[in-house]
N, C-alpha and C positions, 0 to 999 in steps of 0.2 A: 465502522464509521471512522471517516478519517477528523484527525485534531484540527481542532480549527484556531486559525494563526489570523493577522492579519496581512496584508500588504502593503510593502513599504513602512517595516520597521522600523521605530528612529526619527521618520520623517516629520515633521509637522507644518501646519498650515500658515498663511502669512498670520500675525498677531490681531486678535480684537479686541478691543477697550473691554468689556463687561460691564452689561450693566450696574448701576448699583442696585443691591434687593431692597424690597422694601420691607420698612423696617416692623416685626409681630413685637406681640408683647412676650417677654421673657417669660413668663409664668404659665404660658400654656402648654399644654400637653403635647408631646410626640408620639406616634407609632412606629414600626416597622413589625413587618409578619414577611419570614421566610419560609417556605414554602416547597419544600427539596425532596430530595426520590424518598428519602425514607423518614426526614421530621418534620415537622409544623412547629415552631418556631416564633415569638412575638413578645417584644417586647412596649412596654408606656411609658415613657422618661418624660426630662422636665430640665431643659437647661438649668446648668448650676455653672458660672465658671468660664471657664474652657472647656469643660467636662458636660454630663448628666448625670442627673440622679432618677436611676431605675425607682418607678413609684408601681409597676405590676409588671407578670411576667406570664408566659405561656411555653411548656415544650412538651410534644409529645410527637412517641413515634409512632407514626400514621400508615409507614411502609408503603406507599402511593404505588413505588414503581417497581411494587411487587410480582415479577411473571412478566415485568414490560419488554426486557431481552430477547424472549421469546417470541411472544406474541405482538409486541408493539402498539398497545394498547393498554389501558388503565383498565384496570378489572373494576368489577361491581364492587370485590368487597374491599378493594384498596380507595375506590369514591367512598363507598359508605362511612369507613372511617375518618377519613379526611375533611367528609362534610360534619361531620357532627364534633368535630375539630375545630374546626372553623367555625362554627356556631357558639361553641365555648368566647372564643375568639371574639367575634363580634357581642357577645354579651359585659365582655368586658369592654370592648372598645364606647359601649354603648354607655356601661355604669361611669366613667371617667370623662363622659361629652368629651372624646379627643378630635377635634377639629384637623387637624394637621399628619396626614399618614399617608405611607407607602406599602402596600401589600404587593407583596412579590412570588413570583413560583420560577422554576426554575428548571434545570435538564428532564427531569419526569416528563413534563409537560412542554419543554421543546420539542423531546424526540416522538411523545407519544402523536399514532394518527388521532386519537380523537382529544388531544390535551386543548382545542379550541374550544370545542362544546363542552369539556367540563369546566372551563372559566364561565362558560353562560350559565350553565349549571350550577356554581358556585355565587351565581350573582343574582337566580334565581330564590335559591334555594336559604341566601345568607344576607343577601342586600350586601356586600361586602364585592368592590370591585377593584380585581385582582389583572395585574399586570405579568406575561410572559418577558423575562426580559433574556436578553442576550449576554452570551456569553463573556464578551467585551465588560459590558456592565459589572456583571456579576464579579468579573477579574476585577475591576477598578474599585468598588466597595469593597471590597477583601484588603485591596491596600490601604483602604484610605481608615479602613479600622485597624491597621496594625502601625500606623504612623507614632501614636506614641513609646513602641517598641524597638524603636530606629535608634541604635546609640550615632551619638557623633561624631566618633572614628568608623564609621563603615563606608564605605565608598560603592561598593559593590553588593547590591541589596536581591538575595529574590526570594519572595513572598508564594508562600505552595498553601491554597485552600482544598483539601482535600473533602469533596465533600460524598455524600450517597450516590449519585450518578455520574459524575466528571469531578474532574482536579483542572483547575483550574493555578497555572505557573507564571509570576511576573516578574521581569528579570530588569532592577534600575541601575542606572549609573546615575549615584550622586556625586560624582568626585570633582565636577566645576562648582559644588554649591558647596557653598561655608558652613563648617561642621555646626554649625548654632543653630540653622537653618535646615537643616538637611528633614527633620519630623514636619516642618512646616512646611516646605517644597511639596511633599508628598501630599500634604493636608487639599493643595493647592489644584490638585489632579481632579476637579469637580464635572469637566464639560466630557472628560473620557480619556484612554489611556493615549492617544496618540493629539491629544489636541495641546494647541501652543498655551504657555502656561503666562504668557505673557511679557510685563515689565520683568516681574520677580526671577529668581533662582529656580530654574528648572531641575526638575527631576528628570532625564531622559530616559526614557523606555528603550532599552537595546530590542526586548522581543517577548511578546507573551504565547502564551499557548491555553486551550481547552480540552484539555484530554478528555474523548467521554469514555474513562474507567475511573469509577467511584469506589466507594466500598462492597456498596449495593451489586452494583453492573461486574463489577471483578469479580466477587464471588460468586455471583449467577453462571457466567464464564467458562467457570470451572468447577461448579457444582458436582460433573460427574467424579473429579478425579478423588477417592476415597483416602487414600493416604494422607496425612496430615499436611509433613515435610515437604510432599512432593507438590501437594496443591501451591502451599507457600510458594515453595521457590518457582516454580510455573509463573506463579502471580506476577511474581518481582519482574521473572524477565518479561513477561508480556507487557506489563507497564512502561522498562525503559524501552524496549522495541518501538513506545508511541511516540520518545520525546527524537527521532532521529529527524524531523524539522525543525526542532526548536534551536534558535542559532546558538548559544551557550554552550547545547548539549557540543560542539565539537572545539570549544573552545577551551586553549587552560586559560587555568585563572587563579592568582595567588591568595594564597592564605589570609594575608594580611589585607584587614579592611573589607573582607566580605564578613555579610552576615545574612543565613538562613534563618526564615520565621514562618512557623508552619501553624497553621490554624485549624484546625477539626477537631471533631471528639476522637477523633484516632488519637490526635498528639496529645489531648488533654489528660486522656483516659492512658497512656502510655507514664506523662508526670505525671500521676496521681499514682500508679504503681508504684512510680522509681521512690517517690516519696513516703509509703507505704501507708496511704491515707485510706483509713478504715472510711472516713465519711467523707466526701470529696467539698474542697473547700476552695473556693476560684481566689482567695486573698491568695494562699497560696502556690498557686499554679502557672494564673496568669503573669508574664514574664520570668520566670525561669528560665535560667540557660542546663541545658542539659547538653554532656559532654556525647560522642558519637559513643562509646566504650559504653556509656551508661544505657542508652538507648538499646543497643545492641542487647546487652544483659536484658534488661527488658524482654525485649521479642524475644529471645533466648526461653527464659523462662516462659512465657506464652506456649511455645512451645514443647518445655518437660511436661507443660501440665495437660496437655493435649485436650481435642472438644469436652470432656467432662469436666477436668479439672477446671475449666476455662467458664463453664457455664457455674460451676459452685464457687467462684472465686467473684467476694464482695465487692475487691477494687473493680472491677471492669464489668460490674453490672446486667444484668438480664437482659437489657435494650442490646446492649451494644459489643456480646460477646458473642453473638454467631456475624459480625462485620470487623470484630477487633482482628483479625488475621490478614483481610487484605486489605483493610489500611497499614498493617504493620508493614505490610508488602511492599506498597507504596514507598513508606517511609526508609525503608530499607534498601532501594531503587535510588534512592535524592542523596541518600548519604553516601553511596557508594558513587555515584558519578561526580559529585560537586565536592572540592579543596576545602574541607570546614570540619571540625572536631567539637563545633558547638551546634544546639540550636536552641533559639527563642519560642515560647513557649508561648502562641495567644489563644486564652480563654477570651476569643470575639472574633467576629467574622461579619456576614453578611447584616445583618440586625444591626450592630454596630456604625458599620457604612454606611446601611440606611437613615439612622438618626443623625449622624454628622454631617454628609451630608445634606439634609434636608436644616439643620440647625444652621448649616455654615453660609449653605443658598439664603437664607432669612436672616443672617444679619443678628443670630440671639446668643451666639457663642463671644469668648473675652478672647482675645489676640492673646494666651497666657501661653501655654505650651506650645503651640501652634504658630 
């Protein structure tokens, strides 16, 4: 499946006023449920600020688009899981009366033939009604949750959410926006990545991308090749083989004033090694810079310790150590093509950009950081 780009990079439409939202009361509840080839995801917040304050929480891995490479289709036991996922889900949604929520699903259920009927199935089966959204999207809440990760000398921004079935890549030029502004530019990307931002300081989109190889999908990929090292390095290159659209990928670009910020359990579970965190702690994690030398060590070690070592080793956990390999893959791909010796570290993604945005549309968030 080919990466899906948009057309006409860059471009955007003449300017529209926006309406003004109208205005909820601060103290109610938000959701957001993510919904992705291999976790179930949801968070319940409560504006605080500029910010929110997480008041309950859901993750678990459900493996949805378990077999879907193959067969193109959701298995029975990847629904089953998933629905009794979702039913956790809505019993919480149910005990906190949250009025205000976005539930989402994501490449599993783009690409699967029957991922239509398990949202009717899902809305049968849960009273919970879930939205397929597009890849576009999906890109632009990945930014709009790492905006407060934007230092103010960057100029040159690209945001990589690596997630179970697709990597989704977005590539900003802030360097017309005044460094003060440059997190709240971003903030300001609500209508979609190529729409005009307005009166305000834009962020402009050079070019995004949808890669569908995830952790999930990469590793299916290449399931048969038995060797460790060699699956690895397979990985990497078939990953960069997919960004030969993405316009960046042919571009140099200088050191200075660019900043990489990579979101997934891959990068979190990668800092949480480098840090040597027995119990993974997100004060921690979230925003880290980690140096490429440091990262590298990393994968490094991943691979002294080969599939066993890798499945008894407590940093990287039972969920996410038969997928920690071709996210490293991934990761290993972005460092090596792109001018950068750092990277920013977000513990938040999807879930994230769901509550901001939905907080920022209603008018219940403070103009503080943003």
């Amino acid at each position: 499946m080919a990466p899906k780009r948009p057309k006409g990079a860059g471009a955007f439409p003449k300017p529209v006023e926006p309406p003004a939202p109208d205005q909820k009361d601060p103290v109610e509840l938000y959701a957001a449920l993510d919904l992705g080839t291999n976790s179930c995801r949801m968070l319940i917040a409560q504006p605080k600020g500029s910010q929110f304050h997480v008041v309950d929480s859901f993750s678990k891995s459900v493996q949805l688009g378990h077999g879907l490479e193959s067969s193109g289709r959701l298995s029975r036991a990847s629904i089953g899981r998933t629905i009794h996922a979702l039913k956790i889900c809505q019993r919480k949604l149910k005990k906190h009366r949250v009025k205000n929520m976005r539930l989402v699903a994501t490449e599993a259920c783009r690409r699967a033939k029957n991922g239509r009927d398990f949202m009717r199935m899902v809305r049968r089966e849960t009273g919970l009604r879930m939205e397929i959204i597009k890849p576009e999207e999906e890109a632009r809440l990945a930014v709009i949750s790492c905006a407060p990760l934007v230092s103010t000398k960057t100029e040159q921004l690209l945001v990589v959410d690596i997630g179970g079935g697709s990597t989704e890549l977005v590539w900003l030029d802030l360097s017309k926006v005044a460094p003060v502004d440059r997190p709240r530019a971003i903030m300001r990307m609500r209508a979609g990545l190529m729409s005009d931002p307005g009166p305000f300081p834009a962020a402009r989109v050079v070019d995004w991308i949808s890669v569908p190889l995830g952790v999930a999908t990469l590793r299916e990929q290449f399931d048969d090749v038995k060797e460790d090292a060699a699956r690895f390095a397979l990985m990497s290159c078939a990953f960069e083989e997919q960004l030969e659209t993405f316009l960046p990928f042919h571009n140099d670009h200088a050191r200075e004033g660019f900043q990489i910020i990579g979101t997934s359990g891959t990068v979190t579970t990668v800092a949480a090694t480098h840090l040597g965190l027995r119990r993974y702690d997100r004060n921690k994690v979230d925003g880290l810079r980690m140096s490429s030398d440091q990262i590298d060590a990393v994968i490094r070690s991943y691979l002294d310790l080969g599939p066993k070592g890798r499945r008894a080793d407590p940093r990287i956990g039972k969920d996410r150590q038969a997928l920690i390999m071709s996210g490293s893959a991934i990761l290993q791909a972005l460092l090596r093509i792109w001018p950068t010796d750092r990277l920013s570290v977000a513990d938040r993604g999807l879930r994230e950009g769901l509550l901001y945005s939905q907080m920022s549309s209603d008018g219940v968030l403070e103009d503080g950081v943003y």
